[in-house]
N, C-alpha and C positions, 0 to 999 in steps of 0.2 A: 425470346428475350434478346435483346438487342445489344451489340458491344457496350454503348452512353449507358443501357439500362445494366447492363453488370459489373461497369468501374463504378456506376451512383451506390448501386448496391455494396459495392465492399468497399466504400470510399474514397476511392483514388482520383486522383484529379481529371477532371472531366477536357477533350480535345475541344477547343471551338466547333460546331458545327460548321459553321460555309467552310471553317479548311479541312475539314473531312467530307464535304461535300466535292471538294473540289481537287479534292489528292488523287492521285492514280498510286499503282500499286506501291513504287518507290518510296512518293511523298508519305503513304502513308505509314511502310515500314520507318519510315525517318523520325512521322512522328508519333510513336508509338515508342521508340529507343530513346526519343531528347524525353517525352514525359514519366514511360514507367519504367527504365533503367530493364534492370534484372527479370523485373516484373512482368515486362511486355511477351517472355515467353511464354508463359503460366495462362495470361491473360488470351495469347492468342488460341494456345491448346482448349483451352475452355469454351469460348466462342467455335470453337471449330467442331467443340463434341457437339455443342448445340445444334450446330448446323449436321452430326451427323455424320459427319468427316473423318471417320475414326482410321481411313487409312491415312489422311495427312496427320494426323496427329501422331499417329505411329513412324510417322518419318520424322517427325518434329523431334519425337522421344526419344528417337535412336540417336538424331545430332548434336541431342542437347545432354550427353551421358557425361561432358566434362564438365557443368553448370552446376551450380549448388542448389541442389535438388529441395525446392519448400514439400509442406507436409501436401499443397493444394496441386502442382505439379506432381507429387509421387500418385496421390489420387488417381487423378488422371492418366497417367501411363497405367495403374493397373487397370482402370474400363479397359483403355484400349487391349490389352490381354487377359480380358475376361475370357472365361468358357462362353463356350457355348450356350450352354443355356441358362447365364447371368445373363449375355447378352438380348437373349431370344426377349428374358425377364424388363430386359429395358425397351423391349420393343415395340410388349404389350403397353407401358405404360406410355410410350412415344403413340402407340395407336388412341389414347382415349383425349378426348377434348379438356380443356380446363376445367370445366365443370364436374366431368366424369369422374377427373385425378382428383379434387375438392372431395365427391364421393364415394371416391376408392380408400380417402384416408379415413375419412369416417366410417367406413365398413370393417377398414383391418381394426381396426383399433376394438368394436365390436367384436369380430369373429376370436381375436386371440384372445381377448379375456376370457367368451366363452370358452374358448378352446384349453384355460390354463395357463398360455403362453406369455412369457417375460412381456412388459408392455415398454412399446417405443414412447419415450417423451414424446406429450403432446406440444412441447416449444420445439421440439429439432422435428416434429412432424411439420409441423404449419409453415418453418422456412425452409422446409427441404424440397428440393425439385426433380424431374425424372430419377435424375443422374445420384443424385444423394437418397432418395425412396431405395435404389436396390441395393445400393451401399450398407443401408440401415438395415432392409429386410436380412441382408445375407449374413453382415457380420453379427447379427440377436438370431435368429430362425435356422443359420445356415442352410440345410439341404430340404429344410422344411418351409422357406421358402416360396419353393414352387407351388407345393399343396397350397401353403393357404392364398398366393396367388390366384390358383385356381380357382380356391374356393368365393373368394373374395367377387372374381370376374364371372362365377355361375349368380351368387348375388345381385350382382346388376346386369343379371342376363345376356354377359358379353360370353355365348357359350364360342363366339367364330372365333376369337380370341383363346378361349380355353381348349379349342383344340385345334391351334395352331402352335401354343404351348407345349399339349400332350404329345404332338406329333415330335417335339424335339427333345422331349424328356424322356424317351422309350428306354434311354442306357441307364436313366437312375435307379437305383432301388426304391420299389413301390411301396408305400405304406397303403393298410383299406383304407384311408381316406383319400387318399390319389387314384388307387383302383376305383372307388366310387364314382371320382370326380368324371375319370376317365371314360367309366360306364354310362355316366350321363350323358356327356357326349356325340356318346355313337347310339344314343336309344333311339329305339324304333318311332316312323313319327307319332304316332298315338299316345307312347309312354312322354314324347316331348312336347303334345298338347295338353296333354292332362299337366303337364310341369304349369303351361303356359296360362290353363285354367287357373291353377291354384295362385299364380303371381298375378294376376288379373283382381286377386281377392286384396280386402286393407287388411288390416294385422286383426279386427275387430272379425270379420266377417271370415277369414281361417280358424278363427276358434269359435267361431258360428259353425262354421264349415264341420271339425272337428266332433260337435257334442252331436249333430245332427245325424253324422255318419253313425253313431255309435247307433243312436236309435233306430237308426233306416237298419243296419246289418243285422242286428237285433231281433226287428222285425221280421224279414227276411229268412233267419233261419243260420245266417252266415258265423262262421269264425271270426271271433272277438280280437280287434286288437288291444293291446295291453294298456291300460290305462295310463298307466307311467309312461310308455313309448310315444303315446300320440303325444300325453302334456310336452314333453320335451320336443318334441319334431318340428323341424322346419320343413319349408314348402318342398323340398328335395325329399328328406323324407320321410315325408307323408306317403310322396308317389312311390318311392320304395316299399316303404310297405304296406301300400294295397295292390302293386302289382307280384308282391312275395307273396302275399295271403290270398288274396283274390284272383290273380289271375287277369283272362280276358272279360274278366265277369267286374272290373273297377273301372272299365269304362260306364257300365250299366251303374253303378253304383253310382259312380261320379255324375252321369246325369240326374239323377232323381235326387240327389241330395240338393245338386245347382236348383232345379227346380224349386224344391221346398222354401229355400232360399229365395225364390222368385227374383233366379238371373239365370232367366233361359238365355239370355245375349249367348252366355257362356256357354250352355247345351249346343245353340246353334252354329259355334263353332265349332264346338267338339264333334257332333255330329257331323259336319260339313267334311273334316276329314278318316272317319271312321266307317266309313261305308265298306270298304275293301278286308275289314277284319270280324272275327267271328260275333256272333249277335246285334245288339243293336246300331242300328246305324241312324238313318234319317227321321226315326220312331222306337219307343222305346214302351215295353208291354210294361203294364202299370198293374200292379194284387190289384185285384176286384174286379177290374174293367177288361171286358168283352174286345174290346177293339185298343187300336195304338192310336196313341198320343202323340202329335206332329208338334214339334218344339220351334216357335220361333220368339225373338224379340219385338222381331216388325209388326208389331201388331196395327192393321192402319187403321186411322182413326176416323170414326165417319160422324159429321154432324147429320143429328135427326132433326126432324119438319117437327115443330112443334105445333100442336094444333090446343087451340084455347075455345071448346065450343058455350061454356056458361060460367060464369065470377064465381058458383061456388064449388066447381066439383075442378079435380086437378089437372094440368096440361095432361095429352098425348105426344108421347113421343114415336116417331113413324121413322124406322128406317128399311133399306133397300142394297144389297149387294151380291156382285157376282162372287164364282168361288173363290174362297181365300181363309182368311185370317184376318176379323176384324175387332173393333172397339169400338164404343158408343160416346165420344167427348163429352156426354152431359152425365152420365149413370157410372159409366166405366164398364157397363157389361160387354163382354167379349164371348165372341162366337167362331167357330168353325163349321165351315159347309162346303158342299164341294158340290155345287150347284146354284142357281139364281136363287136368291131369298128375299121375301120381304114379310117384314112384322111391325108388330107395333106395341107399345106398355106405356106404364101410369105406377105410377106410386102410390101406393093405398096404405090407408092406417090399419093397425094391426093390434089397434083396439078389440075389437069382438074377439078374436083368437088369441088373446093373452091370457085368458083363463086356460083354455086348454094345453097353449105352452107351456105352462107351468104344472098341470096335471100329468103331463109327460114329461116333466124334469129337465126341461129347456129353455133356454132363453136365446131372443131374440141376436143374433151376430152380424145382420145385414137387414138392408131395409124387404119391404115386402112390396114387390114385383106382380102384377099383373100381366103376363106377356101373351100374345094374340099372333101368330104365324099365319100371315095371310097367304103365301106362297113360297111352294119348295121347301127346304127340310132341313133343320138345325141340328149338323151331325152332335156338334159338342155347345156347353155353355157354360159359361164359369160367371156365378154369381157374384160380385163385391162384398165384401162383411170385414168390418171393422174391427175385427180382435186382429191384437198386438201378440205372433204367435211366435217372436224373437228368443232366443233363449230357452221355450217353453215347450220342446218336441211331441212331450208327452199326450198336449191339448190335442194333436193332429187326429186323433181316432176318437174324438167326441163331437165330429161335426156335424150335421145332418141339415135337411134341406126337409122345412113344410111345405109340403104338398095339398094345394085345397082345391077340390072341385067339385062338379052340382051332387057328388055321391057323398061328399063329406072331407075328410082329411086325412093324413098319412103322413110319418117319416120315413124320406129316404136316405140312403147312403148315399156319402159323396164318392165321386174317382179317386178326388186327388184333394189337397188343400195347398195351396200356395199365402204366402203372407199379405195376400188379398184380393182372393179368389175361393172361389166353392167350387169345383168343376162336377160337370153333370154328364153323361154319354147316353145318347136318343134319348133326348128327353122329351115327355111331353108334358103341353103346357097347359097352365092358367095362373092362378095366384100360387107363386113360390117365393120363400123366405129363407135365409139361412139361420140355421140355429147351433148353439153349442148347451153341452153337459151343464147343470146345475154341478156343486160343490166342485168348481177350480174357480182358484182366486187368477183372474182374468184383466185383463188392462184394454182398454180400447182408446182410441184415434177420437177426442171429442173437438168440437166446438162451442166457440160461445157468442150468444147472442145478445149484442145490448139495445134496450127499445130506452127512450127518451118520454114520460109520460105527460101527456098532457093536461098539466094540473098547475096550479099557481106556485108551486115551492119544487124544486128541484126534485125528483123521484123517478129511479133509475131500475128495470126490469132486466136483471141479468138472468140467463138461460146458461145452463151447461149441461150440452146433450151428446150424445152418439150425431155422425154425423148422415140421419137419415133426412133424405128429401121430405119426404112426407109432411114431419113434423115440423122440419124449418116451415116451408109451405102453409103449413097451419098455424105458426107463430105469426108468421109475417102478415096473414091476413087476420088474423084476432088482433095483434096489436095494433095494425092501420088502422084495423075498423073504430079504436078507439080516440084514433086522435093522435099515437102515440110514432115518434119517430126513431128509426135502423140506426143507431151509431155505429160505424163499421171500422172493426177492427181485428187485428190478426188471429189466427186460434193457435191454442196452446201447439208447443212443438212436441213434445213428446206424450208419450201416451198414459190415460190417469188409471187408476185400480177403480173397479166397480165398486159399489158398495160402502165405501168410503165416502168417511165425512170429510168434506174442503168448508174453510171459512174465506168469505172474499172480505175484504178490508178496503175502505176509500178514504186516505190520506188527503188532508189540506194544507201546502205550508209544511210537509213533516208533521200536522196535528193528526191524530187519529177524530175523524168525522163520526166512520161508523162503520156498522161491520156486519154479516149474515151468517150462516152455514146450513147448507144446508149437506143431504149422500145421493151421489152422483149412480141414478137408476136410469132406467130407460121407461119413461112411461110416455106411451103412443100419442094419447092426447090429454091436454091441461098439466104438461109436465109442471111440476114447482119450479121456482126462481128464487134466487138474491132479491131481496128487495132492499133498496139503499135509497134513506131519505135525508138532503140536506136543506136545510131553512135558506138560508141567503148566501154563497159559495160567488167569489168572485175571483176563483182565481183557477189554473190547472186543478186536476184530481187526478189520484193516481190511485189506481184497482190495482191490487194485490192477492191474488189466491193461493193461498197454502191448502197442505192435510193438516188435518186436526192436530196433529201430535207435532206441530211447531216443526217439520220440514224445511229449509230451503226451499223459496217459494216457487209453485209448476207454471206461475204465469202472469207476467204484469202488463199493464197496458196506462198512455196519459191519456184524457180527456179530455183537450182544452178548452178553454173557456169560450173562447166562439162557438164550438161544437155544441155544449149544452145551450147556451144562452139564445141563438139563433132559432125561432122557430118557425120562420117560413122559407128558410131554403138557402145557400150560401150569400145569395145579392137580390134586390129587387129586381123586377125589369128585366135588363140581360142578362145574361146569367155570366157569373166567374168566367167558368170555361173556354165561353162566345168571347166573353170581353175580350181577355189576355188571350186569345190565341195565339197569335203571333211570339209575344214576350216566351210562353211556355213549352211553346215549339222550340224555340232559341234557346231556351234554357235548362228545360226539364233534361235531369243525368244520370237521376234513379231508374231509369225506365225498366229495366229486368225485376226489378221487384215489384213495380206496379203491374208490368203483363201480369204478376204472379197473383195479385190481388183483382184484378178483374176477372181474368179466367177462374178465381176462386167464387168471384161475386154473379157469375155466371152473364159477367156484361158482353165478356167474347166468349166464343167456342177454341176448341182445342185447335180448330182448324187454322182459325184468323190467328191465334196464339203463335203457330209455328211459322206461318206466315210473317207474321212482323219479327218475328225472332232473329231470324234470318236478315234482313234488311240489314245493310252493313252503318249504319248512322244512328244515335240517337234522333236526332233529325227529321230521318226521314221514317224513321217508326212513330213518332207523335202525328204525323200528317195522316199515316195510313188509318189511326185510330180517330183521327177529327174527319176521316172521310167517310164513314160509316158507324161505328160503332157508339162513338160519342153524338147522336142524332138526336135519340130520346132525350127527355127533360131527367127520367130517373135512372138513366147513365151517366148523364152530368152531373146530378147528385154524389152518385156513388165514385164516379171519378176526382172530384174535387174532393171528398171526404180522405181519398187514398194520397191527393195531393197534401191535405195537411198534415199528414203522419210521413209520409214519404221526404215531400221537398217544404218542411216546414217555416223556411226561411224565406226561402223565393214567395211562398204564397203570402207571408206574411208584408213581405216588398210590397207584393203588387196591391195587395189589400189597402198601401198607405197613398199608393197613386193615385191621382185625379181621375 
């Protein structure tokens, strides 16, 4: 803060600028005595602590002992004879940024309520600055202070500061919460990434973290911690006590929980430093599985060769990699092999084998895979399956994977279950599916699909499925064959309950038009639909899907009137797209949410996805997509369609242009 900006702040008459510009040191004592009288000492000591000057101030205080001392001068002379570790107190908050200090005060204010602690006004917080913060901590907290200083700066991770603190507070008397703090401090690095793990989590995903732990230990065979102790625990600790109870055995624990979680990021750092201490390190032994599980995030992501040999039977997807850790940007399957591999699969309905699913007390959790290993050897594979397994740990041990081949069929056990994966160790292949336990009320990840029917009165074919390839594939080509056209639109974000009734509602105007319901099952082929019919509709529509029992609705979506009423294709002739190139390149702003909807519509791969992501311009991400991807006639389709939900303004412009 600046001298102008601390006489503005407390009033006082402000010096011209140019003759403060223009003073040297005389001038300026001159005019600093003709404007603030008495005041200009007070005024100078204050400006001097800012800058830090706490020995001129201290000469200032000493000269100024025959001056009639204000309440803001005695201030001041007592910083400058603060202790030691008042002042140390000011030095941590002189080290954090404005923003920092903005989050320092909102954290005390946090930690002392929990803590019990007398609470500072939040008016004498918000205009208080370095020098008034430890005024305040000291004269409400006195010697306690320090602690929650401390604790305040392990909060926002400033541990270099908290033990540059502890280092100067060694003569106070300790409270355990200062020994605590202290101890954190100096923890080993392992106990300091595991801290760094847990701060890495949102507040959502630590009480994920929490219930999951209970069940992994559980599982395990391990000593319980106490229900009451974890609800109350902060990310501090938690790590306190699972390296109390567990030992070097909560690093192992802490991986496989992150895992279940499916944020191996986090395993992969933890491991990265844990190689030098006892048990797991780079691989962590999993119940069930014969072999170790190599943890990374990096999983890279490979576009497969799709091969289309006849209109009715379903693409081939073909892929090829050296050893590694990969992913399949069209399926999601992920593999480990520590050798050259190449294979190939297809999506197949799971019609025929639904009776016997259910003869064994299973249903369907993932699509059904056909996989073909043409070379080399798939050490690991982790199938994709759609259950929502948040909150739910219990579901983890009702997973299992069919296995169908020319001798028949079989469940097996999985490795592992991650929140959207099935993992498998040597596996061998052909048609595999993941499945889970009959009786758990279960939620899955759906889609919906709206076809446009080809009939003289408005008649609208809504799908809400699981989100299995197969079946889309098989909608898409039943309802083309009919005439009927893809309205594309977003899917639901969070995840629905099985079995459950949803009604969809299509408003007109606010009028209620019409309405369906159907219960949200998985059936392989001729799933049912919403069927919504309107007579003459001239205007937006607006789908609405609830549950049955009158919910806060899971999913709305508009229609607009171009979209239903056109039925050959956004423009005759040139297409949209072609036309406004230019304009849309210029303009389109949304672009991150459109990557998001074409790599959903499978117009790009993961690959072209991270590639234009990357491109530092809106700009010049629209080029890259009009240089390839946008070629086809039915990517400009589905492009334009994302533009009217997207940039519905702009398309609307250019629609009135000549």
């Amino acid at each position: 803060m600046s001298c102008s900006t601390l006489t503005r702040r407390k009033g006082l008459p402000r010096i011209s600028g140019q003759r403060m510009e223009t003073a040297d040191r005389d001038e300026m004592v001159e005019l600093m005595v003709e404007i603030y009288g008495q005041q200009s000492v007070e005024v100078t000591m204050e400006v001097l602590m800012m800058m830090n000057r706490r020995y001129l101030v201290q000469k200032l205080s000493e000269t100024s002992s025959g001056l009639q001392e204000t309440h803001q001068s005695k201030r001041l002379h007592k910083e400058v004879t603060m202790t030691s570790v008042e002042v140390k107190l000011l030095e941590m908050l002189e080290d954090l940024s404005y923003r920092e200090l903005e989050q320092f005060i909102h954290v005390l204010q946090h930690t002392t309520m929990k803590k019990g602690l007398p609470r500072i006004s939040g008016q004498r917080m918000e205009t208080a600055d370095r020098n008034e913060m430890v005024e305040l901590m000291v004269e409400i907290y006195g010697q306690q202070s320090v602690e929650v200083t401390m604790e305040v700066l392990m909060m926002m991770n400033r541990r270099d500061l908290v033990q540059k603190l502890s280092e100067t507070s060694s003569g106070l008397q300790e409270t355990h919460q200062s020994k605590r703090l202290h101890k954190e401090v100096t923890m080993t690095s392992v106990e300091v990434k595991l801290l760094e793990m847990l701060e890495d989590l949102s507040y959502g995903e630590l009480e994920q973290f929490k219930h999951v732990l209970r069940h992994t230990t559980m599982k395990k065979g391990l000593p319980r911690i106490s229900g009451q102790r974890m609800e109350t625990a902060d990310r501090n600790e938690m790590v306190e006590l699972m390296v109390e109870i567990y030992g070097q055995q909560s690093v192992e624990v802490t991986m496989e929980v992150l895992m279940m979680m499916n944020r191996g990021d986090l395993v992969q750092k933890l491991s990265d430093i844990s190689s030098g201490s006892k048990g797991p390190s780079t691989s962590l032994e999993l119940e069930g599985c014969g072999s170790t599980m190599q943890f990374s995030s990096d999983w890279t992501k490979l576009q497969p060769e799709v091969t289309l040999t006849d209109a009715d039977e379903a693409p081939t997807y073909s892929l090829q990699s050296e050893a590694g850790i990969f992913e399949c940007s069209v399926s999601g399957l992920r593999w480990v092999c520590k050798e050259k591999v190449r294979f190939k699969y297809q999506f197949c309905s799971s019609e025929r084998h639904m009776e016997r699913m259910e003869s064994l007390q299973y249903m369907p959790a993932g699509p059904l895979m056909d996989i073909t290993v043409i070379a080399g050897k798939l050490d690991e594979v982790y199938l994709p399956h759609w259950i929502c397994i948040d909150g739910n740990p219990e579901i983890l041990d009702k997973f299992a994977v069919l296995h169908i081949d020319d001798c028949g069929d079989s469940v097996e056990k999985v490795s592992e279950v991650t929140s959207s994966h099935v993992k498998l160790s040597e596996p061998v292949f052909s048609l595999k599916m993941p499945l889970v336990k009959f009786g758990f009320s279960v939620e899955i990840h759906c889609k919906v699909l709206i076809y446009k029917t080809n009939i003289p009165f408005l008649t609208l074919h809504v799908y809400l499925i699981p989100p299995d390839p197969a079946v889309k594939q098989e909608l898409d080509k039943t309802e083309v064959s009919c005439g009927n056209q893809r309205i594309l639109k977003q899917h639901p974000k969070k995840p629905l309950k099985m079995n459950d009734w949803f009604i969809l509602t299509a408003d007109l105007n606010s009028r209620e038009m019409c309405r369906d319901n159907l219960m949200l099952r998985y059936e392989s082929s001729d799933p049912n639909f919403f069927d919504l019919f309107m007579k003459n509709p001239d205007t937006d529509i607006v789908l609405t899907l609830t549950q049955e029992n009158d919910r806060p609705p899971v999913w709305t979506c508009v229609i607009q009137k171009d979209e239903y009423q056109s039925s050959t294709g956004p423009v005759q002739g040139q297409h949209f797209v072609d036309k406004h190139r230019i304009k849309l390149i210029e303009r389109v702003s949304n672009i991150a949410a459109i990557l998001d909807e074409l790599l959903d519509e499978d117009v790009i791969q993961q690959e072209t996805y991270d590639k234009i992501r990357v491109l530092p311009t809106c700009q010049e991400k629209m080029r890259e997509l009009y240089s390839g991807p946008l070629n086809a006639r039915r990517c400009k389709d589905i492009f334009y369609k994302i533009l009217e939900e997207k940039e519905r303004y702009l398309v609307d412009e250019l629609k009135e242009m000549k």
